[in-house]
VEXMARGU-173293 format. One record per residue (C-alpha): x negated, y negated, z. Coordinates in steps of 0.02 Angstrom, whole numbers, plus 50000, padded with zeros to 5 digits. Example, Ala and Ser with C-alpha at 12.3 -4.5 7.8 and 13.67 -1.06 7.14 Angstrom:
BEGIN
493855022550390/493165005350357/
***
This chain:
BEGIN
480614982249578/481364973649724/480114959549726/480424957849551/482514952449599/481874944549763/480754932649662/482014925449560/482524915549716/481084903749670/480704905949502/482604903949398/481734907349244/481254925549279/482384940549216/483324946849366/483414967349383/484684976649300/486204984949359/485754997449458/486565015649400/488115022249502/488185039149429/487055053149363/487105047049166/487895028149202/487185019849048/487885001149061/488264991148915/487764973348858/489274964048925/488824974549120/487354967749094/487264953449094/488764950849228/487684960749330/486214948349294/487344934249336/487784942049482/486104944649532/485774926349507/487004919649626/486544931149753/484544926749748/485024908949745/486294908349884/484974918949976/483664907449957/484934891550029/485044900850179/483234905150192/483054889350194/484184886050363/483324900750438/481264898150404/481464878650408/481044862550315/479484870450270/480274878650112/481214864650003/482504874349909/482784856849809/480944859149728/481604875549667/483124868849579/484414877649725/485664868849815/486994877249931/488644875049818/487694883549665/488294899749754/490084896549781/490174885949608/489324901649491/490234915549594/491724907249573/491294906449388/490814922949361/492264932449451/493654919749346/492614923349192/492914942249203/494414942049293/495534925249201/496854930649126/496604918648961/497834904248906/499384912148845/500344899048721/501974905748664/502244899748496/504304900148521/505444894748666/506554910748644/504914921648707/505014911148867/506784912948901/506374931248876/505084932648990/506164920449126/507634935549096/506594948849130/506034941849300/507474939349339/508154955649310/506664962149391/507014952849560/508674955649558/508584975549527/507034974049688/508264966849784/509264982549767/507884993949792/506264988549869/505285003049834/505365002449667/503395003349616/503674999349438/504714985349477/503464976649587/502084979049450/503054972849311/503554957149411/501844952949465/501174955049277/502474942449222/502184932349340/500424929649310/500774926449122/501974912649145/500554903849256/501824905549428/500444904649546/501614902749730/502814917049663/501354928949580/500564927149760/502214928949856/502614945549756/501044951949788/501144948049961/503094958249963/502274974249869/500594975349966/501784976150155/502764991150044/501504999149953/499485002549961/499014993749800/497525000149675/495834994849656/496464985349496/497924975249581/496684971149703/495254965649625/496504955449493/497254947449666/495534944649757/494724935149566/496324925649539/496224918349748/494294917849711/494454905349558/495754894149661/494624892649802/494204875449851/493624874450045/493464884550198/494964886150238/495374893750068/493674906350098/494624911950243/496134917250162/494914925550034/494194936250177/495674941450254/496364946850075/494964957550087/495124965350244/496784969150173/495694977550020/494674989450068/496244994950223/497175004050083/495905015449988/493965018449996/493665008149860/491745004249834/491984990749687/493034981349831/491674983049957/490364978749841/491374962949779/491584957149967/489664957550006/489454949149858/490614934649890/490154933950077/488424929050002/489294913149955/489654907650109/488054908550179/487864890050195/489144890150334/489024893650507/488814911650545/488634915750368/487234925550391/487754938950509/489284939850398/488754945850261/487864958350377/489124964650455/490054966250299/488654976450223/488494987550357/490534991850361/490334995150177/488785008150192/489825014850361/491145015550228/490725022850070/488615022950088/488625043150101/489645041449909/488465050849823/488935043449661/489475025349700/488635022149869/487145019949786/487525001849705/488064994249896/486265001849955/485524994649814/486644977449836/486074976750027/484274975950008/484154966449870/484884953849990/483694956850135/482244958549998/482624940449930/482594932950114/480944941050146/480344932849959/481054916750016/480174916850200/478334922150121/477794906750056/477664900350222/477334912950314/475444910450310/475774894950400/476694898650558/476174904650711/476004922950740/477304923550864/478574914050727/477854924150600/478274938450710/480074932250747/480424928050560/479404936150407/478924953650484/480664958350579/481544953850407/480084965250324/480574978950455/482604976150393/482014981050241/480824995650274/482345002150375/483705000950233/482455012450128/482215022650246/483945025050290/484565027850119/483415041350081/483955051350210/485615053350121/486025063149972/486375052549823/485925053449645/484465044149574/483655047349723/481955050649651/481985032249573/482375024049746/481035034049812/479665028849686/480315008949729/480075012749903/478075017049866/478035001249753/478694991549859/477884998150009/476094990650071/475725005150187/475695022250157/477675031650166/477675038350366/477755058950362/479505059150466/480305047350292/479615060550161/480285076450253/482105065650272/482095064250102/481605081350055/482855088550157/484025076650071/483505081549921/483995099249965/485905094050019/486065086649853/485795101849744/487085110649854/488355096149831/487925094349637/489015108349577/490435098049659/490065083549587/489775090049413/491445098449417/492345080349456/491435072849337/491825085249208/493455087649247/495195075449208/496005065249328/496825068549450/495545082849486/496665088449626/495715108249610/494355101049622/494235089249752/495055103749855/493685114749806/492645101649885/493575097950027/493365118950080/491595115750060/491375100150157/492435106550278/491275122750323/489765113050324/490615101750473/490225084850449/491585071550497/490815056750411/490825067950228/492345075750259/493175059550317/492365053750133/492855067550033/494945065050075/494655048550057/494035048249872/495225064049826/496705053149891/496305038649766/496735049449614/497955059749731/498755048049844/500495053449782/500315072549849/501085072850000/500425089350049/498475082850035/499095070050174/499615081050284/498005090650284/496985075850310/498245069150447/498205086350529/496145086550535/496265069950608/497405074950745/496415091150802/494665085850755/494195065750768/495815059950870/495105041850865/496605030650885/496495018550723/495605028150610/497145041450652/498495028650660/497695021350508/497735037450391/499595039550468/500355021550415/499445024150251/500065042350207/501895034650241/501975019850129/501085031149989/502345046550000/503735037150081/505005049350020/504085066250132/504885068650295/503555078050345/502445061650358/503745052050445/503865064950571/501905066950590/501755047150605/503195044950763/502025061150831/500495051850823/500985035950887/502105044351042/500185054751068/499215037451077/500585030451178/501145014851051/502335003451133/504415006851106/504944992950993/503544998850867/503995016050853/505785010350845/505335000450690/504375013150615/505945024550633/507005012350556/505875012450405/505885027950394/507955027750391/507655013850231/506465026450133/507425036550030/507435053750070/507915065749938/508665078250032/510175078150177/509055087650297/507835077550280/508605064850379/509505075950490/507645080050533/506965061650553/508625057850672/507785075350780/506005067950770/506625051550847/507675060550972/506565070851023/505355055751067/506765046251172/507285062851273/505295062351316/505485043151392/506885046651489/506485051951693/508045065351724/507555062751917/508735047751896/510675047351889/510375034151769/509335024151688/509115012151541/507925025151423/509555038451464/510715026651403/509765022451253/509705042151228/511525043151218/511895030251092/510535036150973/511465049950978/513105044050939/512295032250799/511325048250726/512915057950706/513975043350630/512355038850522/512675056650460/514515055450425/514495039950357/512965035550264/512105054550228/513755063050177/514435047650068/512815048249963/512385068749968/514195073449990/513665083050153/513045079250326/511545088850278/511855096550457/513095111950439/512725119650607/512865104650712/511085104650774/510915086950831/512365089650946/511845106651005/510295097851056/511515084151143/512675097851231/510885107351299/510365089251375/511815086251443/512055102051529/510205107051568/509715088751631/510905078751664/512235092751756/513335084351640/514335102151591/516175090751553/515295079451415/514275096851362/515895107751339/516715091951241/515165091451107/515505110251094/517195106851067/516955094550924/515425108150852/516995120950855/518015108950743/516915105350616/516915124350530/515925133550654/517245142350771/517225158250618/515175161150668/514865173250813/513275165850838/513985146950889/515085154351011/513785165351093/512705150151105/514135139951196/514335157151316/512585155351375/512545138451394/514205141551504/513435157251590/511735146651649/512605129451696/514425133951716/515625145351780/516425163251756/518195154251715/517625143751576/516295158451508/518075169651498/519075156151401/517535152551279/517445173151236/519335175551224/519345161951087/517725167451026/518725183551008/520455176650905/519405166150781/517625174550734/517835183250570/515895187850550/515425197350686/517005201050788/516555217750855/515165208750952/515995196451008/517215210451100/515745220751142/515175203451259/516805202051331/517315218151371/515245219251452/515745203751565/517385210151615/516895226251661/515355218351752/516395203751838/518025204751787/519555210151882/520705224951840/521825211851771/520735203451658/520145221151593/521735226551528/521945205851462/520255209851375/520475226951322/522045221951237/521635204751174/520215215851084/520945230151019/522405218150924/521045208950868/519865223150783/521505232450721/521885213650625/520325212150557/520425231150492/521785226950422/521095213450341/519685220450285/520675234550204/521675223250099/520125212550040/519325228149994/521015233149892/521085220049817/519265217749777/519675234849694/521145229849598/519845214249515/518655226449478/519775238149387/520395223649280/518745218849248/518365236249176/520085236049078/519595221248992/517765228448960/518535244348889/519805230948796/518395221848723/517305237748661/518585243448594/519055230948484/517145227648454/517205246848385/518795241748281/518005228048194/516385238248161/517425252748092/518185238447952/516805231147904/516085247747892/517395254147770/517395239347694/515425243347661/515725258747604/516845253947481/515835243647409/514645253547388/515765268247301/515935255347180/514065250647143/513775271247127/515235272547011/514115263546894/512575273946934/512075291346858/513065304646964/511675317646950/510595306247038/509695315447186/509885313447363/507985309247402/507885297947281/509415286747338/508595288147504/507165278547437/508125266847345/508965263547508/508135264547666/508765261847841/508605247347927/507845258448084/506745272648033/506605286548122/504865298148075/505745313348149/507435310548081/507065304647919/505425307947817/505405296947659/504535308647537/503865303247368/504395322247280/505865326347203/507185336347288/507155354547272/508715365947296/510635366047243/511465350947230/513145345647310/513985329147235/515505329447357/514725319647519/515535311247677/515895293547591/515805298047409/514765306547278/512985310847346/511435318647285/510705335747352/509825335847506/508105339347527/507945349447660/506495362847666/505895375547812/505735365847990/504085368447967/503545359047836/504525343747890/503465345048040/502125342847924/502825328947823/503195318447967/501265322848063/500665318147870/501805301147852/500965297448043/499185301247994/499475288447844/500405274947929/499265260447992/498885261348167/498515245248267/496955251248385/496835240748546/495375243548676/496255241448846/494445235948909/494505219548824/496255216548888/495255201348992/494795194048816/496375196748715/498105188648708/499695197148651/500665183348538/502535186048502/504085178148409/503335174548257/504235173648108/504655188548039/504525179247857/502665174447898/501495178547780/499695185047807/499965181547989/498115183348035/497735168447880/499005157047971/498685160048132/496725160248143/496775139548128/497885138248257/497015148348385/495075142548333/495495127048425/495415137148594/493685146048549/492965157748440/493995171648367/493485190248347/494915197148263/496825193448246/497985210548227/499605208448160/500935222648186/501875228348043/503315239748022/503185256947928/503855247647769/502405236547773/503745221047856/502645209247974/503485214648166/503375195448216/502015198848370/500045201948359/498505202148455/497275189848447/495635193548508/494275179948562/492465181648586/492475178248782/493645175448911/493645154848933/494465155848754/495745166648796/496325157748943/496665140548847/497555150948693/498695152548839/499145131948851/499785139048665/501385146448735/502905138648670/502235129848539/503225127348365/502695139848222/503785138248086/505395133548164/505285143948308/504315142848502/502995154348495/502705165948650/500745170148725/500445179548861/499005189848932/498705205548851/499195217648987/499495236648992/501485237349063/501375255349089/499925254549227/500715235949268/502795240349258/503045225549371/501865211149268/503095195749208/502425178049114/503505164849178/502405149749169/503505138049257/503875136049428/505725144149496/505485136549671/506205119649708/505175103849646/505745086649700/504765079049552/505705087249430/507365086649362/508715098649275/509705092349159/511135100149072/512545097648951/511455087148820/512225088148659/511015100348523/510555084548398/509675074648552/507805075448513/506405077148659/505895057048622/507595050648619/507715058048793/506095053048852/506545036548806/507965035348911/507045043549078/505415032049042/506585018249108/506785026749301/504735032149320/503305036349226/503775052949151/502345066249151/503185082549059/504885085248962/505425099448903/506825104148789/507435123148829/507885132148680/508115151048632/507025161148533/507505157048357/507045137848439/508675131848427/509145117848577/510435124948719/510665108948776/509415109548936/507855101648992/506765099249137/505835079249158/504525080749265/503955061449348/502445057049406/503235057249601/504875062449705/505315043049730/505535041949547/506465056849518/507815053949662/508115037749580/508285046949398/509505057849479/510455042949536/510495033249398/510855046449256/511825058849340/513445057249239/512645046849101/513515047848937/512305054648790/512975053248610/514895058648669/514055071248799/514185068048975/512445077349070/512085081549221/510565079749318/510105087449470/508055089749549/507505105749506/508045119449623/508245135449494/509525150049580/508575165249634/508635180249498/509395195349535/508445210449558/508825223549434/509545240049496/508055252949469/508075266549348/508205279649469/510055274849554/510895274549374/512115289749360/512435296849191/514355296949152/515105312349259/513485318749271/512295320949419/510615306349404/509915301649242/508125295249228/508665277749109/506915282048993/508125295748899/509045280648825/507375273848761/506595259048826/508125246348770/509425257548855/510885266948736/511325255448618/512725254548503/511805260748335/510635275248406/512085289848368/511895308548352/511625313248188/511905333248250/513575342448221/514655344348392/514665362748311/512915364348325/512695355148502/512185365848638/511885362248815/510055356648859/509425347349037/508825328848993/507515331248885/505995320048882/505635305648765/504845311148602/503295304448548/503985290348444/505755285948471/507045289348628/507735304148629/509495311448606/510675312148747/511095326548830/512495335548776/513955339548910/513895356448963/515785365948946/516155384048969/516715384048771/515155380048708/514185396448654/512505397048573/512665394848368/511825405948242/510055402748159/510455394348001/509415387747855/509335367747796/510345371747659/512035378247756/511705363347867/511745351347720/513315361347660/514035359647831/513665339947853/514535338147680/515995347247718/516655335147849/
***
């Protein structure tokens, strides 16, 4: 198969080889094809050219129709025939002038902020369109020293500078764009395009070894790919197979010792590249191992068939892997982490090196994947640029992480960079665009922490001490100035940058005077109330100072710390009584007891009056229920009026059970109330509580025991096997209006997998519940039915979760969003109700590229005038914040903040609730929703005896307790009917 390629060096006419396949099932189309064949071309005929400057004038390459420009001149043509970006006529002026505004807006809003990715991109694309050749390449230039640019901005950049090419010095500036390349990502397309146009230049002096050596970076590179390395092995001996096709014509007539020095050492180059690449696991290995025997005129050495055995075997461990990328979506974060844990128990630096490498192509926006690769760098490898390297990299991809920034001025202080480049890495840093206040406070404490290194304390003074100083008066007026003007805090509360000052000055530099005036100025900014600062200045004083000034720092420690002043007494009184004089006892004893009887005193009136706003609270609770009871009490009257006026028109010798049926409760009760098909038996009474009433059909207890066990039996029960809990989902807030909910839900849900059975809920009336249980065949389907939650069902968001038992599970919640912060994401409230999820995402799609919006509504799926926009990084969502934080929507000013959700209070347990003047009451008497408004007592206080809490009945909550008094005495037995005669008489 090789010989085939290498022999269309001399013969033009023959069909070169096809593109060899990069993955497991690459199938490549016509137009691949034949660029691939084109490609092919060039290279055999640039090889032969220099075949013929390395064999001699013994081969003509004239005779076989090659010259040395052909390679240059159809390279050129085949990277600006893929890569041209076509002639664009505009058909109307006005779509220039457009185009010339947008730049221009474009520049001007870079020139405010320079790490705007977006910005750059646009730019560049318009650029390119009008035909502005210096600018396109100058804004290219600008984003590549901000930003690591993709494999497609720089393969577009390398085949526009490719087409322009005219002479050496141009194929320089091609090579060093290239360099640039294949710097930023592990981008085999890049490294296979580089070998491909070094094999153009290998007319030239040293054009040779060149393209060697770029070869060999490129398998060093990304040759263990197991996927995409395969094309660069493939690329590289095709190469050294057509220079060994070129040479063999002649090599029957030179001497053995040039045929030595010439045909069989490039023969031996090419025995070696098989051999070496199937010692590696990649797919299609088989294939390259049946070329090898073809190609081969000796027998395959033992040592090369067990290497590729073995290799054989370390590719069906690393399939699953690979399968599971290939299967799954970008950005395949899981699973190139899955792969990473693998990769990194087996042990091998060069793979695991690989495997960050590819997962930070798709991921190079997750800061934390950085770190880990940063942080295996620093412990494992520690080589100096491949460390450095990964650290300049991480920084310009996540410039907004702290974290990085601070790992980077690490890194280079560890391989000993010189001072003026960490100081201009730190001043980047500064320029970055944190999105937090801390986060500089924290960058300022890297930096410091690095100059306080430099500096030799043996000295009085020296020029690193100085610089020490004024970093540190810089730092803190960088805080006060430019942090707190943009965050509206210092993002430094406690003062920990001068802490760190006052420690150095005291603990190094015997510098206590400037240390006791940075404690002043820490005093004065808020912190004098906190026991804790004082303490800390008492130490400091107690190791580097004196008794006097450890004294004066406790007794005002003592008159102005309102958190913890009984310890700050306790450590004076200790000190006193250790070093003190009489004197200066009685000073502290008495400077201390005034103190504690003040803050007593305090203390007592806070709590009063924290008493006083708690009773008004409950006043206007009590204020409120009441008139809550009020209003019910009308609009019940007002019912029952009403309805005194629709019986009025009714027979009056209707019966009692029959009005029951005609109208039933809105909550049923099965012990309570037993709707019963047969007609009342007994005497009737027509004078009832709110009107004229029917007789009551009351029989012996025990055959309303009966009738409700009966009505159970005959109700329809809902069976649920708790062992297929794994393979079920419990669906809720459906429309109650919904009907057939199994017929309108089974579509909806087949799309997630095959469905056993759907179980709607219905009420005792026969009234759909609104939830169900929907039952799949395995597992995998009920897991996606769960990407259903929220999702719009007739006007309202409907809710899935996992079917799980509460009862063995009392603590199991569904929340599927996050409630920690996320820099990414933003809150945004105060939107007016009518604004619709794509007029908002049309106004955030203007500050980043916006992954996820959500509108927050309640459960009928009405708006409350929240969302959350989740963008694709934290860069893009600081400058969302920025932008729309006050933004006017349709007469409704929002307000955006990044998503940082307040920590939910933990409900007081069931067990510390007191019943009202009562000892403890278990909360499950009350049922499971508490004791609400409507469950009332349907027993006559003349008939209420005492009874402990009883438990809940079967199937409703059960009725609270009644108070026991010293009145109350046990009532008579009496029958159903003098109860119904003593309900009526009320």
């Amino acid at each position: 198969m090789a010989t085939a390629a290498a022999s269309s060096a001399s013969e033009p006419e023959a069909e070169p080889k096809t593109a060899p396949k990069v993955g497991p099932k690459a199938e490549g189309d016509e137009d691949e094809l034949k660029e691939t064949r084109t490609r092919r071309k060039v290279l055999s005929r640039a090889v032969a050219a220099a075949s013929y400057k390395t064999v001699g004038p013994a081969w003509d390459p004239q005779e076989e129709g090659v010259s040395e420009s052909d390679g240059d001149e159809e390279y050129a043509m085949a990277s600006s025939a893929e890569s041209s970006p076509g002639e664009y006529e505009w058909e109307y002026d006005e779509e220039e002038e457009k185009n010339q505004l947008e730049i221009e807006r474009l520049e001007e809003q870079l020139s405010i902020n320079v790490y705007d990715y977006n910005c750059h991109v646009d730019l560049i694309r318009l650029l390119r369109l009008e035909g502005e050749l210096t600018k396109v390449r100058m804004a290219r230039q600008k984003m590549s020293e901000i930003f690591p640019l993709t494999e497609e901005l720089w393969l577009e950049w390398l085949h526009d500078e490719i087409s322009m090419a005219l002479d050496g010095l141009d194929r320089e500036h091609v090579y060093e764009l290239f360099e640039k390349a294949v710097k930023d990502y592990i981008c085999p397309n890049i490294w296979l395009e580089y070998g491909q146009y070094s094999v153009g230049g290998i007319g030239q002096k040293g054009g040779l070894e060149k393209v060697r050596s770029v070869f060999e970076r490129a398998l060093s590179s990304v040759g263990l790919h197991m996927t995409k390395g395969l094309a660069l092995w493939e690329a590289y001996r095709e190469f050294e197979s057509a220079i060994v096709e070129a040479a063999r014509p002649i090599a029957d007539f030179l001497s053995p010792f040039d045929r030595e020095q010439t045909f069989d050492s490039q023969l031996e180059k090419v025995h070696s590249l098989f051999r070496r690449q199937l010692a590696i696991p990649l797919y299609d290995m088989e294939a390259t191992f049946a070329e090898y025997e073809e190609w081969s005129e000796d027998p395959i050495p033992e040592s090369v068939i067990q290497n590729y055995n073995k290799a054989l075997q370390q590719l069906e461990k690393y399939k699953p892997y690979e399968e599971a990328l290939l299967q799954a979506e970008a950005p395949r974060l899981a699973e190139y982490q899955a792969y990473i844990d693998f990769e990194m128990k087996v042990g091998d630096p060069a793979r695991i090196q690989l495997i960050f490498e590819r997962a930070l192509v798709e991921n190079c926006l997750v800061p934390d994947l950085w770190i880990r690769y940063s942080q295996y760098l620093d412990r494992q490898l520690k080589v100096k640029d491949l460390v450095l390297s990964v650290h300049n990299r991480a920084v310009r991809n996540c410039p907004w992480t702290v974290a990085l920034w601070s790992r980077y001025l690490l890194a280079m202080e560890r391989y000993e960079v010189d001072h003026q480049t960490m100081s201009a890495t730190f001043e980047k840093a500064l320029n970055a665009g944190f999105i937090q206040a801390t986060d500089y406070v924290e960058i300022w404490q890297a930096y410091l922490d690095y100059l306080r290194r430099r500096v030799d304390f043996q000295q009085d003074s020296s020029k690193e001490l100085e610089e020490l100083r004024s970093t540190f008066t810089r730092a803190l007026d960088y805080l006060k100035q430019e942090v707190e003007e943009r965050f509206n805090e210092s993002g430094d509360p406690s003062c920990v940058i001068m802490q760190n000052w006052a420690r150095i000055e005291a603990r190094l530099c015997n510098n206590m005077q400037k240390a006791r005036e940075l404690w002043d100025s820490i005093m004065t900014k808020g912190n004098a109330k906190y026991a804790n600062m004082w303490l800390e200045y008492y130490n400091l004083e107690r190791a580097h100072g004196d008794t006097q000034h450890c004294r004066k720092a406790l007794h005002r420690a003592v008159q102005c710390t309102s958190d913890y002043p009984e310890h700050v007494c306790e450590v004076l009184l200790t000190m006193e009584r250790t070093e003190g004089t009489l004197e200066d006892w009685d000073i502290a004893v008495q400077k201390t007891e005034t103190r504690l009887a003040r803050v007593n005193e305090q203390r007592i009136k806070a709590a009063e009056k924290e008493a006083a706003l708690a009773q008004q609270e409950e006043e206007k609770a009590e204020q409120r229920k009441r008139a809550r009871a009020e209003k019910k009490a009308l609009k019940k009257k007002k019912k029952i009026r009403g309805g005194d006026k629709q019986r009025a028109d009714e027979d009056d010798e209707k019966e009692w059970g029959d009005d029951e049926e005609e109208q039933p409760s809105k909550r049923r009760r099965v012990e309570n109330s037993v709707p019963s098909a047969d007609k009342a038996q007994g005497t009737g009474v027509e004078a009832g509580l709110a009107g004229k009433r029917a007789p009551v059909d009351v029989g012996p207890p025990s055959k309303q025991k009966e009738k409700a066990a009966s009505l159970k039996r005959d109700m329809a029960k809902v069976p649920h096997d708790s062992s297929k809990d794994s393979i079920t989902v419990f669906v809720s807030n459906l429309p109650y209006s919904m009907g057939e909910p199994d017929v309108a839900l089974r579509p909806l849900f087949e799309t997630c997998g095959e469905v056993a059975e759907i179980r709607p809920i219905f009420s005792n009336r026969g009234d759909f519940r609104g939830y169900c249980y929907v039952e799949f065949k395995d597992e995998k389907s009920a897991l996606q039915a769960l990407e259903l939650d929220r999702k719009n069902v007739e006007g309202r968001p409907m809710f899935v979760s996992p079917c799980v038992d509460k009862s063995k599970n009392p603590d199991f919640k569904v929340f599927r969003y996050s409630t920690a912060l996320e820099k990414h994401k933003l809150f945004i409230s105060g939107l007016p109700f009518s604004c619709t999820k794509e007029e908002l995402e049309e106004i955030c799609k203007a500050h980043g590229t916006v992954k996820d919006l959500r509108l927050v509504t309640n459960r009928a799926g009405k708006p409350k005038g929240l969302a959350y926009v989740e963008y694709e990084n934290e860069s893009q969502a600081s400058q969302a914040v920025m932008k729309m934080d006050g933004m006017t929507i349709k007469e409704n000013v929002i307000k955006v903040a990044i998503s940082n959700p307040p920590q939910r209070k933990v409900p007081e347990k069931p067990e510390a609730r007191k019943a009202p003047g009562g000892p403890m009451v278990p909360r499950q008497i009350y049922g499971a929703r508490g004791k609400g408004r409507t469950q009332l007592s349907l027993l006559p206080r003349a008939l209420q005896r005492p009874s402990p809490a009883a438990p809940q009945t079967e199937n409703g909550p059960a009725p609270c307790p009644a108070v026991a008094t010293s009145a109350a005495t046990e009532a008579p037995k009496m029958s159903n009917a003098d109860f119904a005669k003593l309900l009526l008489r009320k």
